[in-house]
N, C-alpha and C positions, 0 to 999 in steps of 0.2 A: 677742598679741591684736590685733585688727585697729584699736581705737582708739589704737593704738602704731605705725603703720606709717608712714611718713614717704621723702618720695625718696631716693635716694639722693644723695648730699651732692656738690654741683658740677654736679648735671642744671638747675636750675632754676637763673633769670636774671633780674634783675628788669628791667623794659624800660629805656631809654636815655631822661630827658626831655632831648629837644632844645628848645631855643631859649629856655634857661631861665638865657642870660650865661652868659659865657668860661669864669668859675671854676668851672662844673658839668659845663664837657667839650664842651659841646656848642650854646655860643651863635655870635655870628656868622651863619652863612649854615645852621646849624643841620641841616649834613650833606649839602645841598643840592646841593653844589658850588659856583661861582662864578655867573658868568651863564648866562642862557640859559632856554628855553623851561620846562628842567626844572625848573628855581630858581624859579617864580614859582608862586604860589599858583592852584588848578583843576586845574594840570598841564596843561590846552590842547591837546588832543589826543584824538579822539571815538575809540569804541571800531573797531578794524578798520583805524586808520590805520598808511600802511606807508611814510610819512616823502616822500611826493609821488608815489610808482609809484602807478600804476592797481591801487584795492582791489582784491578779493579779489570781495567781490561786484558789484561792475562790471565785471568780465573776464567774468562766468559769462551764458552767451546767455538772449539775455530773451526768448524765444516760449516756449511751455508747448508739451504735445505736440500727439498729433493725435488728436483722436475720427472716426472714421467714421461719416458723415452717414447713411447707410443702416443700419446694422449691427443686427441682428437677435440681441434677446436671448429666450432662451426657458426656461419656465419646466422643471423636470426631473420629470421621472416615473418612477421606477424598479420595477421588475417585483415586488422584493420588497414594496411597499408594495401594491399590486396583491393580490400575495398574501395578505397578514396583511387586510388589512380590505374585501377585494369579496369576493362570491359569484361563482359564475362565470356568464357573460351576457354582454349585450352594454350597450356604454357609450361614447355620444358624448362629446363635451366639457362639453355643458349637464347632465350626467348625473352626469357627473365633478363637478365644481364644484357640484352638490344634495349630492352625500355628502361633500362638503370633504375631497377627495382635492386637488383641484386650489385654489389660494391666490391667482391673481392672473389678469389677462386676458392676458398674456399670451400666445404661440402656445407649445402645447406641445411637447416632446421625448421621446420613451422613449429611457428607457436601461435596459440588460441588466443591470443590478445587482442579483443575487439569483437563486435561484433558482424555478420556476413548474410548478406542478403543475396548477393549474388551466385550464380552456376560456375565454380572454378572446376577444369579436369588439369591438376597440376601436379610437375613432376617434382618432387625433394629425395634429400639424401634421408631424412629422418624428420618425424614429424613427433607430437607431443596429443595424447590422448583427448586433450580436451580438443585442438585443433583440428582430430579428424574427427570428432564427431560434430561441429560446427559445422566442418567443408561437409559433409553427408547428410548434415539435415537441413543444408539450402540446397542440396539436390546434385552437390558435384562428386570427383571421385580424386582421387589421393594415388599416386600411382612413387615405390618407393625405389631409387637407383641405388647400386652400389657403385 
């Protein structure tokens, strides 16, 4: 029965009380060792210390990386989306962003992801190779804004 189960006999150990006089095994310097750093109560010694070498995290270089000041993030568009929720027509950016197709101001991107059946004449900031040739061989055209 399970309120019969018990360890097995020799696993379990009761802990050692140190510093509780000689006749109990363990008074004195109470397992300590003699002198020294380690013997004294706090222990004296912050986490990461490597006994006076140059930590661990003071070797490791202190500049973060590098952002490029210009760098041009754009928001993505892809064809299948295009597909499931426009009719086919034509569609600037301000047109895009009335149907909340488009999420942010950023400058946009198409991408070729999906397939297109439909006739899009649609304005982006920059499109991707496989993407205009997808939008021109269902018959529409690519027109690019700066």
């Amino acid at each position: 029965m399970l309120h019969t189960l018990r360890p097995a006999s020799g696993s379990k150990f009761r802990r050692k009380r140190v510093g509780r006089g000689s006749a109990a095994g363990g008074g004195t310097t109470a397992g300590r060792g003699g002198k020294g750093q380690q013997s004294r109560t706090g222990k004296g010694r912050r986490f990461g210390f490597e006994g006076g070498q140059m930590p661990l995290l003071r070797r490791q270089p202190k500049l973060g990386g590098f952002k490029r000041p210009r760098r041009v993030t754009f928001e993505p568009l892809n064809l299948d989306l295009l597909e499931a929720r426009l009719e086919a027509g034509t569609y600037d950016l301000a047109a895009l962003r009335a149907k909340r197709i488009l999420k942010t101001d950023r400058p946009v991107k198409l991408l070729g992801n999906g397939k297109l059946t439909k006739k899009f004449a649609i304005e982006v900031h920059a499109a991707s190779k496989s993407a205009k040739k997808a939008l021109e061989a269902a018959g529409g055209k690519i027109t690019i804004v700066r």
